[in-house]
TORMARNU-304805 format. One record per residue (C-alpha): residue in three letters; x, y, z. Coordinates in Angstrom, 3 decimals. Example, Ala and Ser with C-alpha at 12.3 -4.5 7.8 and 13.67 -1.06 7.14 Angstrom:
<atoms>
> aa, xx, yy, zz
> ALA, 12.300, -4.500, 7.800
> SER, 13.670, -1.060, 7.140
</atoms>
This chain:
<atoms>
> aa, xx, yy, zz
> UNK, -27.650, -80.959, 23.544
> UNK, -27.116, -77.319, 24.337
> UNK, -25.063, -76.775, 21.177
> UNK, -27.873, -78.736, 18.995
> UNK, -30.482, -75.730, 20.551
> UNK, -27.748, -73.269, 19.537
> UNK, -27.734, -74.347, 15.858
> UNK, -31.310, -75.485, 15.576
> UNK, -32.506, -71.573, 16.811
> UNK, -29.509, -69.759, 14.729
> UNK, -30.792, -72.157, 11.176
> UNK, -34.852, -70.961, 11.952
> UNK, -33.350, -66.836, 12.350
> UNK, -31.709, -67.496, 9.046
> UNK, -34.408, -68.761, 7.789
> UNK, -36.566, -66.120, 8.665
> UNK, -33.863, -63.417, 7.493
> UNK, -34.011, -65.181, 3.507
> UNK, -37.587, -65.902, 3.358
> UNK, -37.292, -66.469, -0.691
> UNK, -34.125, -68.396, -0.434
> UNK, -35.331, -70.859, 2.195
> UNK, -39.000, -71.344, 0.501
> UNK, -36.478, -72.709, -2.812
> UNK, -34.458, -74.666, -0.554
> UNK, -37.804, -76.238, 1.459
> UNK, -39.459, -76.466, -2.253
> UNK, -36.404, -78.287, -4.098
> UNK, -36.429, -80.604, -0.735
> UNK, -40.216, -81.175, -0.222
> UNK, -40.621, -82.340, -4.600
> UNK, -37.828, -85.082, -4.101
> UNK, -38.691, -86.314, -1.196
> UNK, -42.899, -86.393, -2.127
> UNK, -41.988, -88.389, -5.361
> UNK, -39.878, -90.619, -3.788
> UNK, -42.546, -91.215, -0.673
> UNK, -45.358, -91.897, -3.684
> UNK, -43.840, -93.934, -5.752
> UNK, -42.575, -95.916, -2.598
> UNK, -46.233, -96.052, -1.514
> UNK, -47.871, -97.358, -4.728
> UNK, -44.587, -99.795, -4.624
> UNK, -45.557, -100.970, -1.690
> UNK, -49.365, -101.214, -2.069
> UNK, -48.650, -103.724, -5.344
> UNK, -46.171, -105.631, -4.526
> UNK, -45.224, -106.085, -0.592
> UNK, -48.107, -104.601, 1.565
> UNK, -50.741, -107.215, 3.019
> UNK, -54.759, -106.412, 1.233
> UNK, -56.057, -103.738, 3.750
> UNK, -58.798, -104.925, 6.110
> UNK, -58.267, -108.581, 5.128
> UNK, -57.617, -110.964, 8.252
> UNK, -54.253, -113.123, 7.742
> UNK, -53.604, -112.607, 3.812
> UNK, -50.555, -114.928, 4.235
> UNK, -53.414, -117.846, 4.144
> UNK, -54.900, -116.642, 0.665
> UNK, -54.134, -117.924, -2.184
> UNK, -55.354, -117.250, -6.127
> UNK, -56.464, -119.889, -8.538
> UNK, -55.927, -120.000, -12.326
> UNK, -56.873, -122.055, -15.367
> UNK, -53.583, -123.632, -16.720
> UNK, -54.234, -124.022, -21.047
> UNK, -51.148, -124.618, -23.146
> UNK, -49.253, -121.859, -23.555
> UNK, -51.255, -120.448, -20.730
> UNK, -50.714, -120.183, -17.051
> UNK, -53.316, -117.556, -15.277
> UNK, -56.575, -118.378, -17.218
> UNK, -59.629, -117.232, -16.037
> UNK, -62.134, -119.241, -14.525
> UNK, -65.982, -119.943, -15.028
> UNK, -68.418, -119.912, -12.699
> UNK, -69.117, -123.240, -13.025
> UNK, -65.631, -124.273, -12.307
> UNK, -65.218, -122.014, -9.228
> UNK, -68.616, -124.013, -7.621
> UNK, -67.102, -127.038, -8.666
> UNK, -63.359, -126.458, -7.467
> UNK, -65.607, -124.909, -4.165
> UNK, -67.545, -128.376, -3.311
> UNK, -64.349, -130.649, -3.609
> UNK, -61.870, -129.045, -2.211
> UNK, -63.022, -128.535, 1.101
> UNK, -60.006, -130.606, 2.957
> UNK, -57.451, -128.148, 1.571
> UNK, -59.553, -124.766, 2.004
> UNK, -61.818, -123.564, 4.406
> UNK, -63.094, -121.403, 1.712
> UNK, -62.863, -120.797, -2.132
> UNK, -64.674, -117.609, -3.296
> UNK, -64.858, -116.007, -6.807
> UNK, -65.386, -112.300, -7.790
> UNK, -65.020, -110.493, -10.857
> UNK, -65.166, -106.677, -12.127
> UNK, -68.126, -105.139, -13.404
> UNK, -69.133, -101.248, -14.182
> UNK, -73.144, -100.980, -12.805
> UNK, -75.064, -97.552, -13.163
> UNK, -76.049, -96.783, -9.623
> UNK, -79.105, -94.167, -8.848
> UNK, -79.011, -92.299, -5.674
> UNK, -81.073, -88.954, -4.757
> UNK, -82.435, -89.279, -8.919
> UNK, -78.602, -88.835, -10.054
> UNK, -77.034, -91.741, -12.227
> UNK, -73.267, -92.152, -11.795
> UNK, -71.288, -95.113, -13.666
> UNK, -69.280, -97.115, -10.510
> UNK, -67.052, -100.111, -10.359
> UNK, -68.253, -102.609, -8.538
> UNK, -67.456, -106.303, -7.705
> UNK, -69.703, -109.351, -8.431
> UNK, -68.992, -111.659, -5.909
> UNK, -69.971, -115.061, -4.537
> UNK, -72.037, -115.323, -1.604
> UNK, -68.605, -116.803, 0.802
> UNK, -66.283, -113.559, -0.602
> UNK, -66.483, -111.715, 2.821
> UNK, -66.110, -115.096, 4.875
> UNK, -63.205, -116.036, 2.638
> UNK, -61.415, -112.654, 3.072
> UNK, -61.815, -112.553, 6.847
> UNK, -63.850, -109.422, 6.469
> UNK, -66.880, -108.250, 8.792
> UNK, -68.697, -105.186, 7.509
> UNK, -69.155, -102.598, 9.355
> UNK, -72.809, -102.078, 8.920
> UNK, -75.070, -104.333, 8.350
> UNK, -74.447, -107.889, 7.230
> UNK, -72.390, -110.049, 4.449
> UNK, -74.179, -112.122, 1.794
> UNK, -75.301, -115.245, 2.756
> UNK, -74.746, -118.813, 1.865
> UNK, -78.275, -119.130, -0.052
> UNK, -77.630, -116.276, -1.788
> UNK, -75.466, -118.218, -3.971
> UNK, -78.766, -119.892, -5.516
> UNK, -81.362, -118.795, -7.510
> UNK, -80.581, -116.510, -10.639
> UNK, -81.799, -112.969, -9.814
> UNK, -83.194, -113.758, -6.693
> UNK, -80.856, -111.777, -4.606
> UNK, -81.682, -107.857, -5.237
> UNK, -78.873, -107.055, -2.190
> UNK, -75.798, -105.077, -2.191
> UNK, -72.635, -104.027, 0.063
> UNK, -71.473, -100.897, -0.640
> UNK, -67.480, -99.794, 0.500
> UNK, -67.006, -96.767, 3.034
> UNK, -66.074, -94.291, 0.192
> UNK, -69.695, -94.970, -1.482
> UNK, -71.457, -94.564, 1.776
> UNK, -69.910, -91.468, 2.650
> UNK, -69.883, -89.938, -0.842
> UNK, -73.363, -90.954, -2.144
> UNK, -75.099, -91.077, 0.915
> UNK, -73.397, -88.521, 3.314
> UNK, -72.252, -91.479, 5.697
> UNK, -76.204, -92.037, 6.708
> UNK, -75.649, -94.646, 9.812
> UNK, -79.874, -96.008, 8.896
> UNK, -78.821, -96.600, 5.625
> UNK, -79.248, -100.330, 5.752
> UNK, -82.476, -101.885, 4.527
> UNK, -82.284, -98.814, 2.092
> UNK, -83.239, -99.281, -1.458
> UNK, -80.756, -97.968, -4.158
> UNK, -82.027, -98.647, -8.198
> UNK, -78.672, -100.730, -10.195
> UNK, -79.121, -101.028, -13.873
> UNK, -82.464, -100.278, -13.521
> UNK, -83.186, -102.538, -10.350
> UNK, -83.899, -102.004, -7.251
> UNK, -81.182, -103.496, -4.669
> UNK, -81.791, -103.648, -1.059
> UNK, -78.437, -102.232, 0.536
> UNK, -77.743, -104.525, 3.172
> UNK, -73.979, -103.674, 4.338
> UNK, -71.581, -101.263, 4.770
> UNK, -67.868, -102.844, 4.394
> UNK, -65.212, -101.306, 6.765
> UNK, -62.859, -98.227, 5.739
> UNK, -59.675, -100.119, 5.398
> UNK, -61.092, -102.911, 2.905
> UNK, -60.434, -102.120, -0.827
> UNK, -61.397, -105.265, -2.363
> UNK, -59.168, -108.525, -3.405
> UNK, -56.931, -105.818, -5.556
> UNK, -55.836, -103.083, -3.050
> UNK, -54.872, -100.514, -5.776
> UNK, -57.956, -100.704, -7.394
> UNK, -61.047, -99.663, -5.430
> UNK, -64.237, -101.283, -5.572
> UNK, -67.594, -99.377, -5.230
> UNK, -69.727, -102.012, -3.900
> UNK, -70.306, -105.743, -4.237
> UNK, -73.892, -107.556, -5.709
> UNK, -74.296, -111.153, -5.601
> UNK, -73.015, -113.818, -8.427
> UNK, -76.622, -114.448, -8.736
> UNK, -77.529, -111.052, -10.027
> UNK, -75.037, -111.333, -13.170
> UNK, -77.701, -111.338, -15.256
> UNK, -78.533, -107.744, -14.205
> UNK, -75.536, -106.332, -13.705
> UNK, -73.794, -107.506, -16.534
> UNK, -76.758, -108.278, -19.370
> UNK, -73.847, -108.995, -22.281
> UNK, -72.660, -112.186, -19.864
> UNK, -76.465, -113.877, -19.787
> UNK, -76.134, -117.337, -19.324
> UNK, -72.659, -117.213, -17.748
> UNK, -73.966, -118.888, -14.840
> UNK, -74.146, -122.304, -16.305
> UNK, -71.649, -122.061, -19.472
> UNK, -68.098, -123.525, -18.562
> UNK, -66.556, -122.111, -21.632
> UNK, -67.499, -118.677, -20.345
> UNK, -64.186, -117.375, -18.187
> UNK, -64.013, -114.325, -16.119
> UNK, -63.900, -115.025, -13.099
> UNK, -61.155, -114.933, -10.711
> UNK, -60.693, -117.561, -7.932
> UNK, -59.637, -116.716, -4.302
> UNK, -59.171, -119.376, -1.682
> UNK, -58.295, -119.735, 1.660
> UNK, -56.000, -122.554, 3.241
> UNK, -56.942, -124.644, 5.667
> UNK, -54.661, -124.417, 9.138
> UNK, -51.499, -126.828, 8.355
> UNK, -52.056, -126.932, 4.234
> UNK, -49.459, -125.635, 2.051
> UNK, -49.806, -123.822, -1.541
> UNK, -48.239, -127.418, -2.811
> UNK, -50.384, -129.011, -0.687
> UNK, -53.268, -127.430, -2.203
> UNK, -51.850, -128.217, -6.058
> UNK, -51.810, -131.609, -5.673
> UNK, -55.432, -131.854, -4.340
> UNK, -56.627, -129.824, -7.434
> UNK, -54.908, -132.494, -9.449
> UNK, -57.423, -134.910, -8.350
> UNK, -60.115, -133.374, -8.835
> UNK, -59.032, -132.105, -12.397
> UNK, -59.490, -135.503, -12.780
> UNK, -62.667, -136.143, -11.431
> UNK, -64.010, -133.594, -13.552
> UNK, -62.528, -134.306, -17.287
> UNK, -64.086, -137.892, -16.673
> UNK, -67.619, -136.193, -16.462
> UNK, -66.717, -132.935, -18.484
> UNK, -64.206, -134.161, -20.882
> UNK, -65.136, -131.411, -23.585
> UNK, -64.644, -128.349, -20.856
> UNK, -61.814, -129.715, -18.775
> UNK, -59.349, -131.508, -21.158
> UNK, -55.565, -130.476, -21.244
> UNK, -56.351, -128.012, -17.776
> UNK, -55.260, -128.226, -14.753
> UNK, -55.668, -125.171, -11.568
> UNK, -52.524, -122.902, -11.340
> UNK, -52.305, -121.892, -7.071
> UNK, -50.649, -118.428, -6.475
> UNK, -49.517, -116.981, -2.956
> UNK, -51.591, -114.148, -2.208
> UNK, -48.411, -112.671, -1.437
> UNK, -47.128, -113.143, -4.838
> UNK, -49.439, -112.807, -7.053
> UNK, -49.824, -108.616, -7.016
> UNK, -52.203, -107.269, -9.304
> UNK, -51.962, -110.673, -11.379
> UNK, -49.299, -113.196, -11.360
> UNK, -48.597, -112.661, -15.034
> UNK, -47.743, -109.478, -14.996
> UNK, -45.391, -109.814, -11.889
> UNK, -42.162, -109.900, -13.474
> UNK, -43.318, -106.690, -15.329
> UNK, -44.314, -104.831, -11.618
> UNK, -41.204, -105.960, -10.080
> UNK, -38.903, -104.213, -13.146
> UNK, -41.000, -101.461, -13.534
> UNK, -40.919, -100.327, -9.776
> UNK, -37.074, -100.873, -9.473
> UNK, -37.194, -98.501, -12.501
> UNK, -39.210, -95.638, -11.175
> UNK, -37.929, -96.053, -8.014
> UNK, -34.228, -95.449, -9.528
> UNK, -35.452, -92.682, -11.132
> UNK, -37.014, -90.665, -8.552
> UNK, -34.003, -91.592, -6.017
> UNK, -32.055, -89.778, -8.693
> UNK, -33.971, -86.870, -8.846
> UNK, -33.985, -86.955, -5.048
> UNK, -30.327, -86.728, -5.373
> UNK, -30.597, -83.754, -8.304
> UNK, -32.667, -81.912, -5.820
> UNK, -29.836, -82.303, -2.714
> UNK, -27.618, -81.328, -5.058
> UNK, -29.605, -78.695, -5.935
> UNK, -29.830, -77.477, -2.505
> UNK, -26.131, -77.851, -2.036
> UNK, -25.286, -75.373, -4.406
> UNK, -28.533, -72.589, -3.124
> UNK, -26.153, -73.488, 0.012
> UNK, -22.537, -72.578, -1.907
> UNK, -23.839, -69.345, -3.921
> UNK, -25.494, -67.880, -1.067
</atoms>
């Protein structure tokens, strides 16, 4: 230990002594290893890390539309109420959410935001209690446009509104609207795709408003953009799960033969699926490739450093 003092306070004096040197030698160092700690981060957040802020993701899983040729279809919001009411001995919750850009006006200033439009269970489903405030709840899942309400994420509160703590009951104008802000969700939560950050989250009920181009979605099986998010029920597997959507595939091409022939429901791990199961193989060979790559310039720079080290 004495020795390792020794050489640890004779390295710092020569440090000190080559001032230019050793800022080339801590620079060369400090670009390897930040690309390689990035890239390993944004690795991680897609393809191994747990959703932030979500209670026991293991227990999620995603549902698809299966089509010929086609394995991760989209659903409509018709089918994600219908898959929700008969499925209820496999999942102790089924929620569906999609992407949509909303003009939000705070203090007179219009910004363009992404948010989330969400059913009313999405927070239950997730595990996730805001942290102001209040979820949606269950009747907000009825009654187009009758839900003016909204949950904004931490980095809107703080951004928009300065992080006001009375900010709930507040009214904020959407598209035009006013929306009664009614929840604040917690820091850590991101939304059901970590590496893509979602502003706030409105009610299913208000797609009409949020998203005018998609009126009449509400009703119109053919119309499919929604993604489906479940949550097993203690004891149920992902199989488990498959072969109970079977059965009610069937239930529902013998009263909707036109919507649901030739379709069955794809079930995804949470924990596999990554930013969408389709693209998987794709993540999983690009990441080994930039993660090669920047070990390899990680490498250049040591080598680098080893000859700063030989000339001086």
């Amino acid at each position: 230990m004495n020795h390792l003092k020794k050489d640890l306070v004779y390295a710092l004096r020569q440090l000190r002594r080559r001032k230019l040197w050793s800022a080339m030698v801590i620079a060369t160092l400090a670009l390897g290893i930040g690309l390689n700690a990035a890239v390993f981060s944004a690795v991680e957040a897609m393809l191994l890390r747990p959703l932030p802020g979500v209670s026991n993701s293991d227990d999620l899983v995603q549902l698809y539309r299966i089509f010929p040729g086609e394995k991760f279809g989209s659903l409509s919001v018709p089918d994600t109420f219908d898959l929700r009411d008969r499925t209820n001995d496999v999942f102790d919750g089924l929620a569906a959410w999609t992407f949509s850009s909303v003009s939000l006006t705070s203090n007179g200033e219009p910004r363009v935001i992404l948010g989330h439009m969400v059913s009313a269970n999405y927070f239950d489903v997730l595990g996730v209690r805001p942290a102001l405030g209040r979820g949606f709840l269950p009747e907000e899942d009825q009654g187009p446009l009758a839900h003016p309400v909204v949950v904004l994420s931490d980095g809107t509160w703080k951004q928009l509104f300065g992080g006001d703590p009375g900010i709930i009951g507040r009214q904020v104008v959407m598209n035009g609207r006013s929306m009664e802000i009614i929840g604040v969700a917690p820091p850590e939560f991101r939304g059901a795709i970590p590496i893509i950050r979602a502003a706030l989250w409105a009610p299913l009920m208000q797609l009409d408003q949020i998203r005018p181009a998609s009126a009449g979605a509400l009703q119109e099986r053919g119309n499919r953009f929604m993604n489906g998010l479940a949550r097993l029920s203690p004891g149920v597997t992902p199989e488990q799960a498959r072969q109970r959507l079977k059965v009610v595939m069937t239930d529902l091409r013998q009263v909707y033969p036109d919507a649901y022939e030739g379709t069955e429901i794809n079930v995804v791990p949470q924990t596999e699926a990554g930013i969408h199961p389709s693209l998987r193989g794709a993540q999983v060979a690009l990441s080994g490739v930039v993660m090669a790559v920047v070990s390899i310039l990680l490498l250049i720079a040591c080598v680098n450093v080893a000859n700063l080290f030989l000339a001086r």
